[in-house]
Structures are given as structure tokens and as C-alpha cells.
Predicted model as a PDB file, atoms N, CA, C, CB and O in Angstrom, pLDDT in the B-factor column:
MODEL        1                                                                  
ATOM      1  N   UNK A   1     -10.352  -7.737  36.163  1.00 61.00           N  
ATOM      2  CA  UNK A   1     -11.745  -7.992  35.864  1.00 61.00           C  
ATOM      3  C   UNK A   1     -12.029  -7.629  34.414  1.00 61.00           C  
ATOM      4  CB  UNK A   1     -12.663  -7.206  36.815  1.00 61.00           C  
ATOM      5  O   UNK A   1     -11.247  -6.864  33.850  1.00 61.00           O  
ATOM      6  N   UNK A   2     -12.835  -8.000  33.917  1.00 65.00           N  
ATOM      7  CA  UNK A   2     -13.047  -7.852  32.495  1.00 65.00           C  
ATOM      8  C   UNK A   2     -14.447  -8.159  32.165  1.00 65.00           C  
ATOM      9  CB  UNK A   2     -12.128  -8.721  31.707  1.00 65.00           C  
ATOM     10  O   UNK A   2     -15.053  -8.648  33.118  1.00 65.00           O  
ATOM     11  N   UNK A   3     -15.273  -7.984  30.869  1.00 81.00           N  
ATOM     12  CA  UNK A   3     -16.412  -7.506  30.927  1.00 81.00           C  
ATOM     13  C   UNK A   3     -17.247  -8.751  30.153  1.00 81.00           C  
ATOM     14  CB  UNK A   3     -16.434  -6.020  30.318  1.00 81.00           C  
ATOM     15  O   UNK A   3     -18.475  -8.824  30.109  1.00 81.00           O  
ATOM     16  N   UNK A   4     -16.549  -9.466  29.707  1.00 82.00           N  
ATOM     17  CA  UNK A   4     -16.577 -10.815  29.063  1.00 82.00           C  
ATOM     18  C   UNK A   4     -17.555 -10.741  28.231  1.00 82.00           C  
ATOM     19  CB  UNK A   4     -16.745 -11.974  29.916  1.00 82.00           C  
ATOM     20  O   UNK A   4     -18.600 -11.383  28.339  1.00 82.00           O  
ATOM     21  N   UNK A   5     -17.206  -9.723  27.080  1.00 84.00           N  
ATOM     22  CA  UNK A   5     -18.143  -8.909  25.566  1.00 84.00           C  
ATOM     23  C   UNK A   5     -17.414  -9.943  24.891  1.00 84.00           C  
ATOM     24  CB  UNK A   5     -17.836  -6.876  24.852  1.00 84.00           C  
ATOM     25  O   UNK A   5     -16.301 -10.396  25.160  1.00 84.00           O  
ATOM     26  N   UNK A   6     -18.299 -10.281  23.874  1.00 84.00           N  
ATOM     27  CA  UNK A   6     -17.483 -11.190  22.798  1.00 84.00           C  
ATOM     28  C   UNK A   6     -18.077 -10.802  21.794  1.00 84.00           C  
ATOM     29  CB  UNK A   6     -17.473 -12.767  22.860  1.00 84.00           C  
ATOM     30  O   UNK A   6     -19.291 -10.837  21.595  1.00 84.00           O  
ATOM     31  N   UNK A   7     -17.282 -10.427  21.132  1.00 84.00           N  
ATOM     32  CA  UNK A   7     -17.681 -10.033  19.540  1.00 84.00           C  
ATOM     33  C   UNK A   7     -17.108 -10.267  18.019  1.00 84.00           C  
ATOM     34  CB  UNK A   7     -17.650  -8.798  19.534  1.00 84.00           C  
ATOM     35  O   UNK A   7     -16.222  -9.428  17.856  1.00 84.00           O  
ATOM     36  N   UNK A   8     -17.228 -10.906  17.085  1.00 85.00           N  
ATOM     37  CA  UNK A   8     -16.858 -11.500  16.010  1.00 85.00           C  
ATOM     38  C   UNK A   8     -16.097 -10.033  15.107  1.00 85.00           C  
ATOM     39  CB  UNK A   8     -18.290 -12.350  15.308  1.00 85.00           C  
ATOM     40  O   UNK A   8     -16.534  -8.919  14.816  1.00 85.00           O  
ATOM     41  N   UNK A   9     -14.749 -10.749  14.878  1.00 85.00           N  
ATOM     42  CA  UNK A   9     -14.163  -9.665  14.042  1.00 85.00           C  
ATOM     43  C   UNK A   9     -14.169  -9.831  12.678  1.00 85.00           C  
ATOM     44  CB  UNK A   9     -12.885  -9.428  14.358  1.00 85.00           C  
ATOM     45  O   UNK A   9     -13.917 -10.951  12.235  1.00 85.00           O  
ATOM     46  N   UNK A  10     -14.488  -8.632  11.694  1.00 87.00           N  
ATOM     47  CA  UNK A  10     -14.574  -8.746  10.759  1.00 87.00           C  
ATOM     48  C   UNK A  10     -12.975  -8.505  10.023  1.00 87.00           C  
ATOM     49  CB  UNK A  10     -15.667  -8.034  10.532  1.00 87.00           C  
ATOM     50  O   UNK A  10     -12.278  -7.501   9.876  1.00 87.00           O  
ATOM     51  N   UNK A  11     -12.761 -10.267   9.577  1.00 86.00           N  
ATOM     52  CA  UNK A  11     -11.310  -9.897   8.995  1.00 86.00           C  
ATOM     53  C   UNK A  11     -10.963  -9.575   8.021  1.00 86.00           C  
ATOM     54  CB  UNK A  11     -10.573 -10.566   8.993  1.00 86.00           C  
ATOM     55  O   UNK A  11      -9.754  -9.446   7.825  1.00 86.00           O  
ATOM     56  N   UNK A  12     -11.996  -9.291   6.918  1.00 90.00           N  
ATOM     57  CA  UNK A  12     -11.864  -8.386   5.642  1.00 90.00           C  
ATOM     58  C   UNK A  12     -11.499  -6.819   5.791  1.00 90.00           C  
ATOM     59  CB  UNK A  12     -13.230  -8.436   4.910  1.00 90.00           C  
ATOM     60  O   UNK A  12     -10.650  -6.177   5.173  1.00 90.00           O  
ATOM     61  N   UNK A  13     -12.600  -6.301   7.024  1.00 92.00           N  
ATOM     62  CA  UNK A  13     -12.116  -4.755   7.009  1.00 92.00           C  
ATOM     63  C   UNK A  13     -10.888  -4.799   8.244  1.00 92.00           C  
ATOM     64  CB  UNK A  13     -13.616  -3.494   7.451  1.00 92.00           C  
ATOM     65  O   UNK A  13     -10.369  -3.683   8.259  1.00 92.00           O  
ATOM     66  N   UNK A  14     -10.322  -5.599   9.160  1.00 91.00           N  
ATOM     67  CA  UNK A  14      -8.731  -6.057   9.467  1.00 91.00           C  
ATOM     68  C   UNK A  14      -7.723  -5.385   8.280  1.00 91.00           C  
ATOM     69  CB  UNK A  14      -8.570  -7.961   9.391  1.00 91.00           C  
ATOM     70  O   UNK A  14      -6.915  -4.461   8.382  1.00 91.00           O  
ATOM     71  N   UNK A  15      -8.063  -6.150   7.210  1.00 93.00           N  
ATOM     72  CA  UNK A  15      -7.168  -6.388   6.447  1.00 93.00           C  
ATOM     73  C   UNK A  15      -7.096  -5.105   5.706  1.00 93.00           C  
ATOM     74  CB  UNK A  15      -7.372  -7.570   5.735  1.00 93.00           C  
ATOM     75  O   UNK A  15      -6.082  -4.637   5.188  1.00 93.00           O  
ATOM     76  N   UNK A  16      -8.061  -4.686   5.713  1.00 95.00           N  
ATOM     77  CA  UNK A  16      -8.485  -3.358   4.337  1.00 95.00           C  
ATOM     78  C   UNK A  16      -7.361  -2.254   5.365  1.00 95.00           C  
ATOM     79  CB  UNK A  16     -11.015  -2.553   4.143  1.00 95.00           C  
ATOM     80  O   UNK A  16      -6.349  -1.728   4.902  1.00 95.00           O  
ATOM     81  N   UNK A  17      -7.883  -2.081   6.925  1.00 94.00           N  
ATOM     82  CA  UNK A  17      -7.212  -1.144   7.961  1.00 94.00           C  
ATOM     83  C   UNK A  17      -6.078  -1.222   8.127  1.00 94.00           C  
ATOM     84  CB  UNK A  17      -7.581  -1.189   9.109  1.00 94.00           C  
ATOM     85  O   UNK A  17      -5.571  -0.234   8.658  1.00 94.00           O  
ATOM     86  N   UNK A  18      -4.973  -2.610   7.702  1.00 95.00           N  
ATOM     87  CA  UNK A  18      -4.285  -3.133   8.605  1.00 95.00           C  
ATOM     88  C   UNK A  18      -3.004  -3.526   8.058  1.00 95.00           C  
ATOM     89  CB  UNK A  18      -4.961  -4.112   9.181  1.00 95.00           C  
ATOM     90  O   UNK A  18      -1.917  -3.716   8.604  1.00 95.00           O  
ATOM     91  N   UNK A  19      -3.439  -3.617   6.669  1.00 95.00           N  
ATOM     92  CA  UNK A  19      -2.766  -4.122   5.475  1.00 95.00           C  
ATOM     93  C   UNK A  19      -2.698  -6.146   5.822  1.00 95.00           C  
ATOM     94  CB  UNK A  19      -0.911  -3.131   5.382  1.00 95.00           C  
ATOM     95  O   UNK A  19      -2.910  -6.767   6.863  1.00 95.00           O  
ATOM     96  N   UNK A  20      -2.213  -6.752   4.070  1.00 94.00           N  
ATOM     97  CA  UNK A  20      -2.056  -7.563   4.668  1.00 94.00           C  
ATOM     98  C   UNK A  20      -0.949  -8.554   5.383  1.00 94.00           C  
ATOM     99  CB  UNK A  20      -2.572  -7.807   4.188  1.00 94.00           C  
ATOM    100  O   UNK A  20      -1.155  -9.734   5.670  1.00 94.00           O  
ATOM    101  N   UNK A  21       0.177  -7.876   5.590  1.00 95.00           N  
ATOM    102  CA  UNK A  21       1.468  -7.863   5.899  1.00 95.00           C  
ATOM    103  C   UNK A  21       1.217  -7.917   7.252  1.00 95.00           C  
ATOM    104  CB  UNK A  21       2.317  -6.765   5.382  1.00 95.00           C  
ATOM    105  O   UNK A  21       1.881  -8.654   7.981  1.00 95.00           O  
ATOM    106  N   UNK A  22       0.124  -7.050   7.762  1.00 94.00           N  
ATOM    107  CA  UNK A  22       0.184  -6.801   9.475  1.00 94.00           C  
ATOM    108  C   UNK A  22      -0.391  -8.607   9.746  1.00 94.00           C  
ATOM    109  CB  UNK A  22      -1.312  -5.099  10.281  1.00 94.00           C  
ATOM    110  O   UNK A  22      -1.106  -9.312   9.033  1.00 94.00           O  
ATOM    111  N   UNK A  23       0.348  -8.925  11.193  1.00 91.00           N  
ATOM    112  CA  UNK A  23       0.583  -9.859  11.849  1.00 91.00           C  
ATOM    113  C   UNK A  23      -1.140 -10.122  12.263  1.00 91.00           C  
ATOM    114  CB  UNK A  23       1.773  -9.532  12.972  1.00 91.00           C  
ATOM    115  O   UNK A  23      -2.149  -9.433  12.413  1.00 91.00           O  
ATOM    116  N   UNK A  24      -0.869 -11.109  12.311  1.00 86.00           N  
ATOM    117  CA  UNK A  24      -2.214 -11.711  12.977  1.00 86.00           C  
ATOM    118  C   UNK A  24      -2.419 -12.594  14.559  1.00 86.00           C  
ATOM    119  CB  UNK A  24      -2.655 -12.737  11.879  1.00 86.00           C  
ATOM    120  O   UNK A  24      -3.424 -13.172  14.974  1.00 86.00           O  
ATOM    121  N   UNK A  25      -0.899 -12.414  15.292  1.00 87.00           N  
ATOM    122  CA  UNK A  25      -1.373 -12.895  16.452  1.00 87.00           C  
ATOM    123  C   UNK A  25      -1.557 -11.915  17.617  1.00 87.00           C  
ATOM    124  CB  UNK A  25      -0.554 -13.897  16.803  1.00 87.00           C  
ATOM    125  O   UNK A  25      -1.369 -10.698  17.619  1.00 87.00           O  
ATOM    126  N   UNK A  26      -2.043 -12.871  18.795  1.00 84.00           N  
ATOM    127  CA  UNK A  26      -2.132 -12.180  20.089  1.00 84.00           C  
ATOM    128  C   UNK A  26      -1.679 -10.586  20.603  1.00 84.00           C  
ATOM    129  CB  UNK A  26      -1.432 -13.018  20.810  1.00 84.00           C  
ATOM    130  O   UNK A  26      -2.239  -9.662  21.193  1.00 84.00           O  
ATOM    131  N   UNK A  27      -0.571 -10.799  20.120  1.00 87.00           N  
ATOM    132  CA  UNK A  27       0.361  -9.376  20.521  1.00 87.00           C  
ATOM    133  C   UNK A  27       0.423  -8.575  19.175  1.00 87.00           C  
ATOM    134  CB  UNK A  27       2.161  -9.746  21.094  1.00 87.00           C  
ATOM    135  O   UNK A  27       0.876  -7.476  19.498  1.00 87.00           O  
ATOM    136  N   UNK A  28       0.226  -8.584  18.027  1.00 90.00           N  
ATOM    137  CA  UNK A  28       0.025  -7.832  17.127  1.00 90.00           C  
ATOM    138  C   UNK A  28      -1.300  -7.244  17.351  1.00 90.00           C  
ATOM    139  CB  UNK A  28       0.220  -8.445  15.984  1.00 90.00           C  
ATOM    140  O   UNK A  28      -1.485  -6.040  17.531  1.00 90.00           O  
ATOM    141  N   UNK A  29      -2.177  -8.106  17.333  1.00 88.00           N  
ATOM    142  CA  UNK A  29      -3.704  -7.445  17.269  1.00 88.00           C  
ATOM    143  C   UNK A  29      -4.168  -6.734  18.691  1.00 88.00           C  
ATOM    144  CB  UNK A  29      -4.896  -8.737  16.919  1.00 88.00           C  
ATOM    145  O   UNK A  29      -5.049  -5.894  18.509  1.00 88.00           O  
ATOM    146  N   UNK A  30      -3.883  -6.846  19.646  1.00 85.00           N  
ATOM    147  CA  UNK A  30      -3.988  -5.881  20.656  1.00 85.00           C  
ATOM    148  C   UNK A  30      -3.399  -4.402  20.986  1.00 85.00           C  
ATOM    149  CB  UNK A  30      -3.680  -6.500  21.473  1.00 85.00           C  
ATOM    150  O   UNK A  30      -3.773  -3.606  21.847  1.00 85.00           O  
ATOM    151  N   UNK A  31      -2.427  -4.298  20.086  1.00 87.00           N  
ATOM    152  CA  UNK A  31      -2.159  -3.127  19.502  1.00 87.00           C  
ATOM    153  C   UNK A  31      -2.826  -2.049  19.037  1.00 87.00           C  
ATOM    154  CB  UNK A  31      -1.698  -3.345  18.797  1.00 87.00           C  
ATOM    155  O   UNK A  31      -2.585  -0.845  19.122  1.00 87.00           O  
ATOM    156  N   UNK A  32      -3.886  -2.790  18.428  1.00 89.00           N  
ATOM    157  CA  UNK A  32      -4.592  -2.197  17.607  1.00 89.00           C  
ATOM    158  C   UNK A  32      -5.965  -2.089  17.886  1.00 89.00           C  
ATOM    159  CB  UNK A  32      -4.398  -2.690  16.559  1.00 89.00           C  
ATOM    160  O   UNK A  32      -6.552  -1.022  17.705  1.00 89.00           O  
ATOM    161  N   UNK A  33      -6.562  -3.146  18.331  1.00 88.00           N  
ATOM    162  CA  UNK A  33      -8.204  -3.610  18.971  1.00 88.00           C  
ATOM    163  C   UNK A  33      -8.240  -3.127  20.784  1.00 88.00           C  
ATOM    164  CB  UNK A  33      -8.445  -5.855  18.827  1.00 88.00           C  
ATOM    165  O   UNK A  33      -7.289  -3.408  21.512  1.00 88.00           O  
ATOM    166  N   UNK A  34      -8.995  -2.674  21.101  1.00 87.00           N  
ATOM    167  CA  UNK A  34      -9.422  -2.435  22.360  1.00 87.00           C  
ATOM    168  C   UNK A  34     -11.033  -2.613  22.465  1.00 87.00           C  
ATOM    169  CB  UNK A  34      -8.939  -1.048  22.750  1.00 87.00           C  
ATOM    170  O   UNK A  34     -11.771  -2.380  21.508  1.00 87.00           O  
ATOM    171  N   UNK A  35     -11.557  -3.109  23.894  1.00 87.00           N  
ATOM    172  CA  UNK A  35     -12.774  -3.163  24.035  1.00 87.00           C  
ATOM    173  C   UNK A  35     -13.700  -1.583  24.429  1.00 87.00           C  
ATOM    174  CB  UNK A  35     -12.823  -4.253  25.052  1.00 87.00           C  
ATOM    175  O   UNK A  35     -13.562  -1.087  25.547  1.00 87.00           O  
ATOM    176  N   UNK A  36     -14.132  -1.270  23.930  1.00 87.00           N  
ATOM    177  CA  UNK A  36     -14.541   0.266  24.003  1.00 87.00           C  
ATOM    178  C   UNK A  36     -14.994   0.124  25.295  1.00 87.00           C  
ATOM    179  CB  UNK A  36     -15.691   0.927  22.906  1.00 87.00           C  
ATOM    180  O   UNK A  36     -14.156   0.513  26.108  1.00 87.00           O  
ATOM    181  N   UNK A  37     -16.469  -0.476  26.000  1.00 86.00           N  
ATOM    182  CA  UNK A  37     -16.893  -0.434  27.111  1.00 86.00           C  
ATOM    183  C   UNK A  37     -15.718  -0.726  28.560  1.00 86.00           C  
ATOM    184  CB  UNK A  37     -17.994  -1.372  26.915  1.00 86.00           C  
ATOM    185  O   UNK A  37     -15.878  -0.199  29.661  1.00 86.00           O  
ATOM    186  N   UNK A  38     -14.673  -1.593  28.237  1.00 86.00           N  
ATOM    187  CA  UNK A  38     -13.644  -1.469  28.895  1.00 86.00           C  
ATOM    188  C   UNK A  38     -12.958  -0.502  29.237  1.00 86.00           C  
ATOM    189  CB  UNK A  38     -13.085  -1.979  28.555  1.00 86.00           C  
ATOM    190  O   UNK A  38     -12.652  -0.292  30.410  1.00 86.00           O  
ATOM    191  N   UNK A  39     -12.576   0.313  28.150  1.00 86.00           N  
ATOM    192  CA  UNK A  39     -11.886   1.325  27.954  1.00 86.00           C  
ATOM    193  C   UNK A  39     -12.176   2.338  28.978  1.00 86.00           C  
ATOM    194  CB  UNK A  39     -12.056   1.731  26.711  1.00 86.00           C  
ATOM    195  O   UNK A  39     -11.415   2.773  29.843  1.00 86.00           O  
ATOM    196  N   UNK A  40     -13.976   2.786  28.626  1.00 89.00           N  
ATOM    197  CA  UNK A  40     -14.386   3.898  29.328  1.00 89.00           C  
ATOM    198  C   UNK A  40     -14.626   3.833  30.736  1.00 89.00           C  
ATOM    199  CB  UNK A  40     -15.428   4.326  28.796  1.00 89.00           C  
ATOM    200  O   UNK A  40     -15.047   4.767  31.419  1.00 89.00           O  
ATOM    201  N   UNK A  41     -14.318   2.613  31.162  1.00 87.00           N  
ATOM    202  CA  UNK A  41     -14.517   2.027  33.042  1.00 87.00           C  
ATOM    203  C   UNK A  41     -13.188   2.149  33.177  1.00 87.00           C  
ATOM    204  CB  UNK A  41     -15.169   0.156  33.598  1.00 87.00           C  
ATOM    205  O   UNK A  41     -13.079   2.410  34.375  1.00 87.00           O  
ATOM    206  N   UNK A  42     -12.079   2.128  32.712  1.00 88.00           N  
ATOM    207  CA  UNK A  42     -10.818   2.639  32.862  1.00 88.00           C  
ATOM    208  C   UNK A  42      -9.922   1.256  33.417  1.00 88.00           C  
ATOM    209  CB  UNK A  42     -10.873   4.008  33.930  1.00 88.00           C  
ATOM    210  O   UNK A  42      -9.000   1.198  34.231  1.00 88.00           O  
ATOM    211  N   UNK A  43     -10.772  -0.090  32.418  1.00 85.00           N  
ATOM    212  CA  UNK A  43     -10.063  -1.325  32.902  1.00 85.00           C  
ATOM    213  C   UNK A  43      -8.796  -1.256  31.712  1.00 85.00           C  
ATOM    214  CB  UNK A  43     -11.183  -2.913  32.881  1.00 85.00           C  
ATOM    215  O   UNK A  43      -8.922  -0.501  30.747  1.00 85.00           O  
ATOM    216  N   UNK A  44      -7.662  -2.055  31.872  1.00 80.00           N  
ATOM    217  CA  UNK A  44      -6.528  -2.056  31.371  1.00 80.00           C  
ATOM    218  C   UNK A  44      -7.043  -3.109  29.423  1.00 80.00           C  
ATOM    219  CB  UNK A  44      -5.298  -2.924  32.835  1.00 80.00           C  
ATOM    220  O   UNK A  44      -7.688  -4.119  29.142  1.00 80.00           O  
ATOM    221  N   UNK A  45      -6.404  -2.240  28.771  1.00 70.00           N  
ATOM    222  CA  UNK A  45      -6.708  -2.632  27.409  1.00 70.00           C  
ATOM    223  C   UNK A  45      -6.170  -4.216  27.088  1.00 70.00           C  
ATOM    224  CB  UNK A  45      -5.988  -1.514  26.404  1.00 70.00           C  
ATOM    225  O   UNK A  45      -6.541  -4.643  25.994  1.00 70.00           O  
ATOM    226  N   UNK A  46      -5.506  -4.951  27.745  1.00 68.00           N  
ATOM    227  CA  UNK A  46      -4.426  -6.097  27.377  1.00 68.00           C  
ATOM    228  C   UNK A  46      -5.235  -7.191  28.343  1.00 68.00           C  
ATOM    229  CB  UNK A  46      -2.496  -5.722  27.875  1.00 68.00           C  
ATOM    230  O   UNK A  46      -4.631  -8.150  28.822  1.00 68.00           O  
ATOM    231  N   UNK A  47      -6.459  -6.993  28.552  1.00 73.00           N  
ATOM    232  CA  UNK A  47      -7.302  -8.129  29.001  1.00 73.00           C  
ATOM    233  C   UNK A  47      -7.449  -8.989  27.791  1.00 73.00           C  
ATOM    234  CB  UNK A  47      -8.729  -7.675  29.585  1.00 73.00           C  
ATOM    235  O   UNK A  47      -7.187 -10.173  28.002  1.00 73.00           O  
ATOM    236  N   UNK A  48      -7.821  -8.667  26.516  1.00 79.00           N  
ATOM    237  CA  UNK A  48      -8.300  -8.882  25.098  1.00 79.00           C  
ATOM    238  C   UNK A  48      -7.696 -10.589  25.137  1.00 79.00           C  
ATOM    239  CB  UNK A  48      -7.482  -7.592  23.718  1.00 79.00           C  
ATOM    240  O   UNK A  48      -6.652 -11.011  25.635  1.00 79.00           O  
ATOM    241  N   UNK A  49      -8.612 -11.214  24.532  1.00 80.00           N  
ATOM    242  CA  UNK A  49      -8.529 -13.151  23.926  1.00 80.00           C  
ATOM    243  C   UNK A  49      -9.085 -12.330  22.859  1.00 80.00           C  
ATOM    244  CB  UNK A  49      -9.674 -14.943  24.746  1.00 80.00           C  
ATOM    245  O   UNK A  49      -9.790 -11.340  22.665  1.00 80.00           O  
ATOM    246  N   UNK A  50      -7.998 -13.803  21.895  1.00 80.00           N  
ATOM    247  CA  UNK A  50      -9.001 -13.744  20.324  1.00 80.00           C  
ATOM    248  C   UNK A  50      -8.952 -15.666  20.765  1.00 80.00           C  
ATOM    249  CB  UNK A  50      -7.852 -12.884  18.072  1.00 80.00           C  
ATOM    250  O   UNK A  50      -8.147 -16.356  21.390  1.00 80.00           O  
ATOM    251  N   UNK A  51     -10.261 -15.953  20.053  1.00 80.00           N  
ATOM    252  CA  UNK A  51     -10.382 -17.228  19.417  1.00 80.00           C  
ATOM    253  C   UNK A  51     -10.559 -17.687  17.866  1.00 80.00           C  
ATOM    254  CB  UNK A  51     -11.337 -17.659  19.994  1.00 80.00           C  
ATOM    255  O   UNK A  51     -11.090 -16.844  17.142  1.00 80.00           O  
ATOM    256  N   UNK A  52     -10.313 -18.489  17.477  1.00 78.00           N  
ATOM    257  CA  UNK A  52     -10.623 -18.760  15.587  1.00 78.00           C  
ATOM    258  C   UNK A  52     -11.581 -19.692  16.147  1.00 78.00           C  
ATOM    259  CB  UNK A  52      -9.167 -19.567  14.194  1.00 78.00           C  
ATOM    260  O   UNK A  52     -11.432 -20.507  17.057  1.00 78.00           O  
ATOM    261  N   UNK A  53     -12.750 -19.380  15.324  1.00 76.00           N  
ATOM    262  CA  UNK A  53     -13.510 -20.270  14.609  1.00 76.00           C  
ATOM    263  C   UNK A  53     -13.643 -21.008  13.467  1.00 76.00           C  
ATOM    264  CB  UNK A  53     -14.154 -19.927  14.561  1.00 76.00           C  
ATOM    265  O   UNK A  53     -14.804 -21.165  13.091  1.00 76.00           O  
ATOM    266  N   UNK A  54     -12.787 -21.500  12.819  1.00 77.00           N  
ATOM    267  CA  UNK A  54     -12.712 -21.808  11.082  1.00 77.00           C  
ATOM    268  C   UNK A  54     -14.120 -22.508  11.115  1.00 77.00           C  
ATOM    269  CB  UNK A  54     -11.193 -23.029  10.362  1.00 77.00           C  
ATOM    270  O   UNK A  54     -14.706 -23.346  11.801  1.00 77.00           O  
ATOM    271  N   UNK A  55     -14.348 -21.735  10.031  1.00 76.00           N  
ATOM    272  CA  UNK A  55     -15.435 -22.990   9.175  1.00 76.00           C  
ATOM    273  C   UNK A  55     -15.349 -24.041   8.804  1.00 76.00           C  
ATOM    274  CB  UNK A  55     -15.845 -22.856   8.161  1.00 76.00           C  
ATOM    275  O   UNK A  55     -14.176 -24.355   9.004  1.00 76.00           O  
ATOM    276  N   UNK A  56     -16.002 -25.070   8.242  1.00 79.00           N  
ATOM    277  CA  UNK A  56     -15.562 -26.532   7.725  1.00 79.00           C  
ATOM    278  C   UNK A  56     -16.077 -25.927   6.080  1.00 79.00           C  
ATOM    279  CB  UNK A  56     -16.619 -28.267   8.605  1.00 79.00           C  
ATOM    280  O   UNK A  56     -16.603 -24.892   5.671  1.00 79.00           O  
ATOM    281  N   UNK A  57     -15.593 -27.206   5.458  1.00 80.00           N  
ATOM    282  CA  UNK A  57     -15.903 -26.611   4.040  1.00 80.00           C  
ATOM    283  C   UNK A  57     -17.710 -26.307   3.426  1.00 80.00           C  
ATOM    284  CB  UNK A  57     -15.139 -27.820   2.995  1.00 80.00           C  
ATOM    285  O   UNK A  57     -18.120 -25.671   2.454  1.00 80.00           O  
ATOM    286  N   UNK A  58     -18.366 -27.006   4.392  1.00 81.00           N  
ATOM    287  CA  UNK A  58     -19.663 -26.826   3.880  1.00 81.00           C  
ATOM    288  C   UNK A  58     -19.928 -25.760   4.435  1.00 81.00           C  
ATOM    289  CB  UNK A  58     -20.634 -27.798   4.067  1.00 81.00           C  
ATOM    290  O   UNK A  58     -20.444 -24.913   3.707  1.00 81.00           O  
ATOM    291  N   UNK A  59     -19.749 -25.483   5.524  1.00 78.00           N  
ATOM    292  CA  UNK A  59     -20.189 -23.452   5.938  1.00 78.00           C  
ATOM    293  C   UNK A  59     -19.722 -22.454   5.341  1.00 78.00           C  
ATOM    294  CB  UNK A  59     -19.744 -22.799   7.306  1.00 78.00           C  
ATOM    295  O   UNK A  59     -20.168 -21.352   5.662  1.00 78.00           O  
ATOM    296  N   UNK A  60     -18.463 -22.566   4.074  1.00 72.00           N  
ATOM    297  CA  UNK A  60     -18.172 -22.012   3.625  1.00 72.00           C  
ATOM    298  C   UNK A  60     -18.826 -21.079   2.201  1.00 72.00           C  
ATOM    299  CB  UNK A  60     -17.437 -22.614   3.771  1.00 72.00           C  
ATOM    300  O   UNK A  60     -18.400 -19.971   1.877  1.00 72.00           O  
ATOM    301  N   UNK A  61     -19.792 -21.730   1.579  1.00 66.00           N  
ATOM    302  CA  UNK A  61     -20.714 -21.654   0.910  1.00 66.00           C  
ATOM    303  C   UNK A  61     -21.555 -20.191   1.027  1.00 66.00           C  
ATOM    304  CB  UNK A  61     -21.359 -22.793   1.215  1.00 66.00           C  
ATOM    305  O   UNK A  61     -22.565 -20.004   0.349  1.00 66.00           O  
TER     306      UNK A  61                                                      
ENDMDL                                                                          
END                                                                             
């Protein structure tokens, strides 16, 4: 079961924490990211999805 929080990661401070050498998929970043409210109900940390959103070039602005 899982708590289905979705929250936008900020990948500048990722990178600042993380260096930028550290990996960016699935199994790298769960390493590292846990859902706090998960955590403290004592559900298992490796529930975690990431999705990308890329911008198009005009949202980039």
C-alpha cells in the first residue's frame, strides 16, 4: 500500500547533495529519497516512482 504523495523534485539541490556523477535512475535515486509520511507508518521505502516531466522549449523561459 502506498500513500500516493506526489511531489516535484528539485533537481538543482539533487545535484548540489548528490554530486553530478551520482546516477539518475530508478535504483540510484531510491537510495537516497524516501517518502517521510511513509516512513513513519512503517510502510517499506522501495514503493517510490519517479516520472519526468520535460518541458517543451517555450516553458522553458
Amino acid at each position: 500500500m502506498t500513500c500516493n504523495r506526489h511531489v516535484k523534485l528539485d533537481v538543482q539541490a539533487l545535484v548540489d547533495r548528490l554530486g553530478e556523477d551520482y546516477g539518475c535512475l530508478h535504483w540510484d535515486l531510491i537510495k537516497v529519497l524516501f517518502c517521510e509520511p511513509c516512513r513513519r507508518a512503517g510502510r517499506p521505502d522501495h514503493n517510490l516512482a519517479f516520472t519526468s516531466h520535460l518541458k517543451t522549449p517555450g516553458q522553458r523561459r
